[in-house]
C-alpha positions as CSV (number, residue, x, y, z in Angstrom):
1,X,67.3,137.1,113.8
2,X,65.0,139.8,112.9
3,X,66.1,143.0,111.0
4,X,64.2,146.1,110.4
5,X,65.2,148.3,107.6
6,X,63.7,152.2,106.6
7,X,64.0,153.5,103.4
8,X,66.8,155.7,102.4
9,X,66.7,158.7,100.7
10,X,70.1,157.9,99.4
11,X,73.4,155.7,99.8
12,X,77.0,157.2,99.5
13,X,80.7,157.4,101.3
14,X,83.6,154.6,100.7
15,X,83.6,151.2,101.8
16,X,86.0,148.4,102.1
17,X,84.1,145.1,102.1
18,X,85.3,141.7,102.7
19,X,87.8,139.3,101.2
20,X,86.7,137.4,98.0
21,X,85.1,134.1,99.4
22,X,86.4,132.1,96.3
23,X,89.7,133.3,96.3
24,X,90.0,132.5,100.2
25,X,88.9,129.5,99.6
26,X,91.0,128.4,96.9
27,X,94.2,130.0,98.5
28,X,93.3,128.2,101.8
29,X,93.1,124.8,100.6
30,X,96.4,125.1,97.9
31,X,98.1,126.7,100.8
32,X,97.8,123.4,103.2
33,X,99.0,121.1,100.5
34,X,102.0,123.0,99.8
35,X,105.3,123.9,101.5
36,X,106.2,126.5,104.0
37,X,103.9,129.1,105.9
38,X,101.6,131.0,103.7
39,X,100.0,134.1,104.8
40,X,97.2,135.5,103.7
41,X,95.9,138.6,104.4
42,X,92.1,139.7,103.9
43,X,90.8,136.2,104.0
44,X,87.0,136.0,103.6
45,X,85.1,136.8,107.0
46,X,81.8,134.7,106.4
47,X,81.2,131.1,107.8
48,X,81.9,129.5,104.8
49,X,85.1,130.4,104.8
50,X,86.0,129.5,108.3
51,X,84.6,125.7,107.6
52,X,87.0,125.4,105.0
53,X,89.5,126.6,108.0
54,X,88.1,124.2,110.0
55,X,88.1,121.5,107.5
56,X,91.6,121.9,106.9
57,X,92.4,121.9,110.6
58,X,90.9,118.7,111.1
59,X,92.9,117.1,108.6
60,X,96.1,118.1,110.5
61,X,97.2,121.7,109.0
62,X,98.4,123.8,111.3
63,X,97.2,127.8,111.4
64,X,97.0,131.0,113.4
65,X,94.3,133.3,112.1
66,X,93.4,136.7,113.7
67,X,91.1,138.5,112.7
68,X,91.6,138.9,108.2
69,X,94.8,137.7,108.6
70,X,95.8,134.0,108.6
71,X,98.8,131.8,108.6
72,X,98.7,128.4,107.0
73,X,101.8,126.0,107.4
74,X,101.4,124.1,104.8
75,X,102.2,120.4,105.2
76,X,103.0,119.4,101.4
77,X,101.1,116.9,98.9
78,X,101.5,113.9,100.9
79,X,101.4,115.4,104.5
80,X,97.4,115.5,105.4
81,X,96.4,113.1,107.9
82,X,92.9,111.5,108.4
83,X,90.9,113.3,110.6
84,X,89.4,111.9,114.2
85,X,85.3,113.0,113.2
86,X,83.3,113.6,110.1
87,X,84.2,116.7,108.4
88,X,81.8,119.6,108.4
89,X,81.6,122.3,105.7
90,X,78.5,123.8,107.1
91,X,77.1,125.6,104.5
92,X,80.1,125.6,101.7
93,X,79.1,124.4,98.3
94,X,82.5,125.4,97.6
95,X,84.1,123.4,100.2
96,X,82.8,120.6,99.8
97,X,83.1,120.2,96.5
98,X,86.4,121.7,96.0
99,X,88.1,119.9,98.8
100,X,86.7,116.7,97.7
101,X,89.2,116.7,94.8
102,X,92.2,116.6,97.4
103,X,90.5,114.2,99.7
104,X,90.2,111.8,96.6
105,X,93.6,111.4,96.4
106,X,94.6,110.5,100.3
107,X,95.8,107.2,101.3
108,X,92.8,107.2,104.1
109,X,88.8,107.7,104.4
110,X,87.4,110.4,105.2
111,X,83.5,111.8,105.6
112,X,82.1,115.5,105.0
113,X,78.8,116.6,105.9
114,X,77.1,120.0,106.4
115,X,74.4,121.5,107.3
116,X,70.9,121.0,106.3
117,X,70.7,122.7,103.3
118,X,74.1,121.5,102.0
119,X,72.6,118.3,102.8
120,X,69.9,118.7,99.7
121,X,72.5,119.6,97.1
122,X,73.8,117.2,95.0
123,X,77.1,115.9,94.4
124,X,77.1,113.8,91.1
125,X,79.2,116.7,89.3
126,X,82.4,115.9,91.3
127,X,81.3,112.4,91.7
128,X,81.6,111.4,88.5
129,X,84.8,112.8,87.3
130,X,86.6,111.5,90.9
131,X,85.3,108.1,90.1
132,X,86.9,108.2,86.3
133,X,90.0,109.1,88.1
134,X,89.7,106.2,90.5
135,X,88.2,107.4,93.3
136,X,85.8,105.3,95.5
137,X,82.8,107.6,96.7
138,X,79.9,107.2,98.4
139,X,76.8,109.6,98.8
140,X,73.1,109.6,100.2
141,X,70.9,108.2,97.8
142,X,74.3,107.9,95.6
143,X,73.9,111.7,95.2
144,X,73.6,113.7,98.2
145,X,75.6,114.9,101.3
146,X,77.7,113.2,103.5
147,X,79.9,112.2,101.2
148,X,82.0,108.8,102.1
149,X,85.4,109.4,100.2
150,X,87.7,106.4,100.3
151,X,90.9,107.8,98.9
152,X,93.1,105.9,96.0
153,X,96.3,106.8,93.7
154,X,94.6,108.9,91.2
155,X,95.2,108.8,87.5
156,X,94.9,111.6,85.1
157,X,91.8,112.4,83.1
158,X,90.6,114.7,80.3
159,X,87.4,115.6,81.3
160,X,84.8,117.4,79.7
161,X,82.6,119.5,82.3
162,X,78.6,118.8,81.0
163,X,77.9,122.1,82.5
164,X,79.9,125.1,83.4
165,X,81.1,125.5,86.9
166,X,84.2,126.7,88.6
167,X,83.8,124.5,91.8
168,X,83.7,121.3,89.4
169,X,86.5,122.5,87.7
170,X,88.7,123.1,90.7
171,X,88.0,120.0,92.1
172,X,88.9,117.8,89.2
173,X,92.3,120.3,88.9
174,X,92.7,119.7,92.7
175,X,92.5,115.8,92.3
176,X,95.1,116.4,89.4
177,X,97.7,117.7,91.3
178,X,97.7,114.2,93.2
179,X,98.2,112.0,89.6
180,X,101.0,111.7,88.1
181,X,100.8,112.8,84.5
182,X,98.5,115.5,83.0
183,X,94.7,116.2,84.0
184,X,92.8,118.6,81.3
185,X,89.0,120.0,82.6
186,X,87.3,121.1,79.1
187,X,84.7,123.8,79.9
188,X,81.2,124.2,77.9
189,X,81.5,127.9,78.5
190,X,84.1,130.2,80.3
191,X,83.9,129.9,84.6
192,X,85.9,131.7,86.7
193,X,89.5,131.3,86.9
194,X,90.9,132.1,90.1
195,X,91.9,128.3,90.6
196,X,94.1,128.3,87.6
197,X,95.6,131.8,89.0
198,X,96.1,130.7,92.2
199,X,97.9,127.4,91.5
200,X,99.8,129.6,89.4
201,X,100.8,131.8,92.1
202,X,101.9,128.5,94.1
203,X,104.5,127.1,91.5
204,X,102.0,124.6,89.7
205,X,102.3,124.3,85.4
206,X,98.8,125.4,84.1
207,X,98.2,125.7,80.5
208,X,95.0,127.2,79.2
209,X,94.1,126.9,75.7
210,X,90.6,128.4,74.6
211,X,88.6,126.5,77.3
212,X,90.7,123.3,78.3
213,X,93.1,124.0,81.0
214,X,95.7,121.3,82.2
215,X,97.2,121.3,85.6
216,X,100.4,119.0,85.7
217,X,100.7,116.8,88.7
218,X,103.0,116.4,91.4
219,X,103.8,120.0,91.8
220,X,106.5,121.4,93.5
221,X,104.1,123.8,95.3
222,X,105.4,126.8,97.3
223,X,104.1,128.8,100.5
224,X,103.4,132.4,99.4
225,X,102.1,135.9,100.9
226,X,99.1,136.9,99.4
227,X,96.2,139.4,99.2
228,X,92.5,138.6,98.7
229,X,90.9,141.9,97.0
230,X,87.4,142.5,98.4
231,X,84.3,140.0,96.8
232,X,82.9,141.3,93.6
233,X,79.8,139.6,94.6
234,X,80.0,141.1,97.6
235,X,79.8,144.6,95.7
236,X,76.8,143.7,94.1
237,X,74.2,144.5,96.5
238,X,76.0,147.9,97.5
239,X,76.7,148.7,93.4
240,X,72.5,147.6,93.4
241,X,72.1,149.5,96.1
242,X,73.4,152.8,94.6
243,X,71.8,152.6,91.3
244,X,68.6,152.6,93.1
245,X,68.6,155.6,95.5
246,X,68.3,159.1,93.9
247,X,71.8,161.2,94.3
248,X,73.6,158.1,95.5
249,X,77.3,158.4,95.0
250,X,79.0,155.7,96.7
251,X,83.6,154.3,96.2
252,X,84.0,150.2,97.2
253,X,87.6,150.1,97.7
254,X,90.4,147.6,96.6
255,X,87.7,145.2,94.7
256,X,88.8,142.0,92.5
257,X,88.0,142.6,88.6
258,X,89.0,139.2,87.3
259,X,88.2,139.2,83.9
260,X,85.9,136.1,84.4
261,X,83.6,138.2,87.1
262,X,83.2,141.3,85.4
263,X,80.3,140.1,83.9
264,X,78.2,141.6,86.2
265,X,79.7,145.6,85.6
266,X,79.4,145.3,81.6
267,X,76.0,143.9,82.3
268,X,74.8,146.8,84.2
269,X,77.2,149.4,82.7
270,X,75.1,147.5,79.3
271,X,71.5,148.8,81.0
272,X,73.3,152.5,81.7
273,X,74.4,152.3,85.1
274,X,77.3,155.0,86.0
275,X,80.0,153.3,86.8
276,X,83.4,153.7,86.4
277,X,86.9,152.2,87.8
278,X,89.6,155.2,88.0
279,X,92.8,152.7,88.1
280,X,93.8,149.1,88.8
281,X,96.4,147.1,89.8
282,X,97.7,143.6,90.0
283,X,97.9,141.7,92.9
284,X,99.1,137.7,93.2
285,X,98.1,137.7,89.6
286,X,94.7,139.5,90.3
287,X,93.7,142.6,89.4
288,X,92.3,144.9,92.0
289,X,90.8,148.2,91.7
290,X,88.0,151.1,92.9
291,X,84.6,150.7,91.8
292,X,82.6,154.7,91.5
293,X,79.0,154.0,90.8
294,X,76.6,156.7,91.0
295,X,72.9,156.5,90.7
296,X,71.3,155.7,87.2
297,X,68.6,154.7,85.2
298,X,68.5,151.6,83.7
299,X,67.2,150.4,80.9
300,X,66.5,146.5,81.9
301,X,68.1,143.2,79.9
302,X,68.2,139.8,79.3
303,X,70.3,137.3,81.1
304,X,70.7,133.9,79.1
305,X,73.6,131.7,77.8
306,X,76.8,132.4,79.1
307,X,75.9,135.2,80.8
308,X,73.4,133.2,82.9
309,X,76.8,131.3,83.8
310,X,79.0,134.2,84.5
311,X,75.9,136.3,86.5
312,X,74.5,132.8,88.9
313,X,75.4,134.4,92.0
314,X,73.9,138.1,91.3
315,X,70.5,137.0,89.9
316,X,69.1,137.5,93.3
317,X,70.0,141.2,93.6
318,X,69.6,141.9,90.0
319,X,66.0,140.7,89.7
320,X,65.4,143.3,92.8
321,X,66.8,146.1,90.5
322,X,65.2,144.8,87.5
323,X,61.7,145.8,88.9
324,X,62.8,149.4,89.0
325,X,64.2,149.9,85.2
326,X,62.5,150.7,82.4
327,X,62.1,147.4,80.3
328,X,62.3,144.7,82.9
329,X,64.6,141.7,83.4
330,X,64.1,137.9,82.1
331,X,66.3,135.6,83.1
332,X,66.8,132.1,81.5
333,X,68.9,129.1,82.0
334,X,69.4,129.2,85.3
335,X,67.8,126.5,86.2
336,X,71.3,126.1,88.8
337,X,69.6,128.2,90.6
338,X,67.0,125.6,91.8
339,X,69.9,123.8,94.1
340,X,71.8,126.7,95.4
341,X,71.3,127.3,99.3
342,X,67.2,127.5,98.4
343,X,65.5,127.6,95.2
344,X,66.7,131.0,94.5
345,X,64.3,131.3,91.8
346,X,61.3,130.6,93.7
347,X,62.2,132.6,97.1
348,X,63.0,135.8,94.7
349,X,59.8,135.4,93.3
350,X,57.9,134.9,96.6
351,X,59.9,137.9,98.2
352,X,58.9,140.3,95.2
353,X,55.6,139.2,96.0
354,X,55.1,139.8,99.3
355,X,56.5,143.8,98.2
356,X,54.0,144.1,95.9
357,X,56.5,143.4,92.3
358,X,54.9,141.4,89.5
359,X,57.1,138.6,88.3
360,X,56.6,135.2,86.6
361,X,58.4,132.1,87.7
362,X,59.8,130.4,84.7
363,X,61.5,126.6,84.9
364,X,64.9,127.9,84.1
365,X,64.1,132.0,84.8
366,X,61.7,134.7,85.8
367,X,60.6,137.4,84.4
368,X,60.4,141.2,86.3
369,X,58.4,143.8,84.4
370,X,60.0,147.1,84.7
371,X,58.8,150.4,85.9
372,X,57.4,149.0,89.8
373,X,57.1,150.6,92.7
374,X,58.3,148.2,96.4
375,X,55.8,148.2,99.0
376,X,56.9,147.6,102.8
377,X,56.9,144.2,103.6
378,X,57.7,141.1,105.8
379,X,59.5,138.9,104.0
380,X,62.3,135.7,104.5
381,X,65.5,135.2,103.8
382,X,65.4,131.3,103.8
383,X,68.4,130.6,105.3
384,X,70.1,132.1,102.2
385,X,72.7,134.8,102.6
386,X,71.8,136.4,98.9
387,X,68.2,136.3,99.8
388,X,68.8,138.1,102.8
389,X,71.3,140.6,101.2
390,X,69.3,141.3,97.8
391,X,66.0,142.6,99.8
392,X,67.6,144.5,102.3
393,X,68.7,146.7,99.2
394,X,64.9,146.2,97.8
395,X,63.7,147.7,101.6
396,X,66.0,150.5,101.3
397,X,63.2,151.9,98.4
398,X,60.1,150.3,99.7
399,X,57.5,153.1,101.0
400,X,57.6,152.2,104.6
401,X,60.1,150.0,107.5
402,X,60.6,146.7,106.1
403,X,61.1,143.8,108.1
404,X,63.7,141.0,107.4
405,X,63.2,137.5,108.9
406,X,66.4,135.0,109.2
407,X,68.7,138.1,108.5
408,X,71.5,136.0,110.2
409,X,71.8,133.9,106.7
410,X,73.9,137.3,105.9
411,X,77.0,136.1,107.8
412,X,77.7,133.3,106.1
413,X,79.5,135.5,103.7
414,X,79.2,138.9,104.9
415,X,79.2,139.2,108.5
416,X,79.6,143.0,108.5
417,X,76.8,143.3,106.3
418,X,74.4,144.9,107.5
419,X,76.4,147.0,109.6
420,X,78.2,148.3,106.0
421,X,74.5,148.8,104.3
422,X,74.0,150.8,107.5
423,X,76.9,153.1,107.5
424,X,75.9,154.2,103.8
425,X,71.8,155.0,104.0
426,X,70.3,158.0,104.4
427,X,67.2,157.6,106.1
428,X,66.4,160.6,107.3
């Protein structure tokens, strides 16, 4: 699918975007291994999502969804059945690896694929800690999708994550709840902690100290009512979106401000972005609140260490609004990046190019110089939803229509996407 997009003179209103894809995710999969009907209201609208849905469907759990609203019965930790075909998480990272840590600990076999691209990412990360535990795994080329899972009684581990990442984590916490005994997951920096909040929220024991956290196993889990708060991530584009446009003023309603994703609002509130939050609340353990960001400029930054950790997902975006501040953006170690949906590293790069922005392609990084101008271009989203998404806000400034090939990647966690960047542009 082909989208054209004109520049915008400006951005503003409200909006209410979609529900948190990790949250719906992780609230999904707890919900069908615990007891009693869960509902969950807001759950994520993109395709990756739905595969988990459809994942969890497969092996037995029985649901009603309409539309944001969906109601798991949940059939308790020993209730999942083998299903009749391979499992298919599409595009899900976070499926996949996630709900490989309950799969590890069925008494049957089971296999999950995905698409293409999932098919190049590789699977060591959960691999390795599933095996410890006493999993029996098989993999492409001992690395890549489908993934063969012959499920085992599970012991507990203390494992120490190499690097940083909140799908690894989960699934080795998700794997715990099947052992009998306590599993610890030591991380080298701080990830995201919606898993140890959600299991929280279910009845499980979780105990963080500094960076271990230990899930007990063989929870008592129970079927809750719960909110998802709109995706942070989401936010990004539209918060990028507003920064960029002269007299932009735009509200995103009801977003999640977990501590551990927040990053991304001191980063840019760090470069002198407007941007304020007039109240918050706390929902199933989350907080939830109004982002105001009005149109700024920025001074540019550096993104390395933990903040490379804690920003993966908005690189994309941020290396658009980069080109437009004063000093520039570098980015370093992020070499993750490399194996997300594409190399997100080199596709940013090769999009910038194509609109006429200097950048330099590191091995772990880039580097944007500050103070450039977007031309209209023609560029590609890959197959990558935050490809798609981060240059339809770059289009919205370039100095002519802009054209946008594979803007369907969008819907794989924004469906309304470009209908909501729509609502807000002035382009007249």
């Amino acid at each position: 699918m082909q989208k054209r997009i004109a520049p915008a003179s400006s951005v503003s209103g409200g909006i209410r975007l979609p529900g948190d894809k990790s949250i719906s995710h992780r609230y999904a999969m707890i919900a069908s291994i615990a007891s009693g009907e869960t509902r969950i209201h807001n759950y994520a609208t993109g395709a990756d999502c739905h595969s988990t849905l459809a994942c969890l469907r497969a092996l037995g759990v029985e649901m009603e969804s309409s539309g944001t609203e969906v109601a798991i019965r949940g059939k308790g930790l020993d209730g999942l059945r083998a299903a009749a075909a391979d499992l298919d998480a599409g595009n899900s990272g976070s499926t996949i690896r996630m709900l490989s840590g309950i799969l590890a600990a069925q008494p049957f076999s089971s296999r999950i694929a995905g698409d293409e691209s999932l098919a190049r990412r590789p699977m060591q990360r959960i691999m390795r800690p599933l095996a410890e535990m006493g999993a029996r795994i098989r993999a492409r080329e001992d690395k890549y999708p489908p993934l063969e899972i012959h499920g085992s009684p599970l012991r507990p581990i203390d494992y120490a994550l190499p690097v940083a990442s909140a799908q690894v984590k989960t699934c080795v916490l998700f794997a715990g709840l099947f052992a009998e005994g306590a599993t610890s997951v030591t991380e080298p920096a701080r990830s995201r902690d919606h898993t140890e909040i959600a299991l929280r929220e279910f009845g499980a024991e979780v105990a963080s100290v500094g960076r271990r956290i230990t899930v007990t196993g063989r929870p008592s889990l129970a079927a809750r009512e719960l909110f998802v708060p709109s995706d942070l991530s989401s936010a990004a584009f539209f918060l990028a979106a507003a920064l960029l446009a002269p007299g932009s003023e735009l509200t995103i309603r009801g977003v999640g401000l977990n501590p551990t994703r927040s990053a991304l609002l001191d980063f840019l509130i760090g470069m002198g972005a407007k941007i304020r939050i007039p109240e918050m609340e706390s929902r199933n353990g989350e907080l939830v609140g109004d982002i105001v960001v009005e149109h700024s400029g920025l001074r540019g930054g550096v993104i390395e260490g933990p903040l490379t950790a804690a920003l993966i997902d908005e690189i994309p975006v941020l290396a658009v609004l980069g080109a437009t501040t004063e000093e520039g953006l570098i980015v370093k170690d992020a070499a993750e990046l490399r194996i997300k949906e594409t190399d997100r590293i080199r596709t940013v790069i090769d999009n910038l190019g194509r609109m006429g922005v200097q950048a330099e392609e590191l091995p772990d990084g880039m580097i944007v110089p500050g103070r450039q101008q977007f031309r209209a271009a023609r560029f590609d989203s890959f197959g990558d939803h935050r490809i798609a998404m981060a240059f339809a806000v770059a289009a919205l400034r370039a100095d002519g229509e802009s054209v946008i090939d594979g803007a369907e990647a969008a819907s794989v966690s924004f469906p309304e996407f470009w209908e909501t960047l729509a609502g807000i542009a002035d382009n007249g």
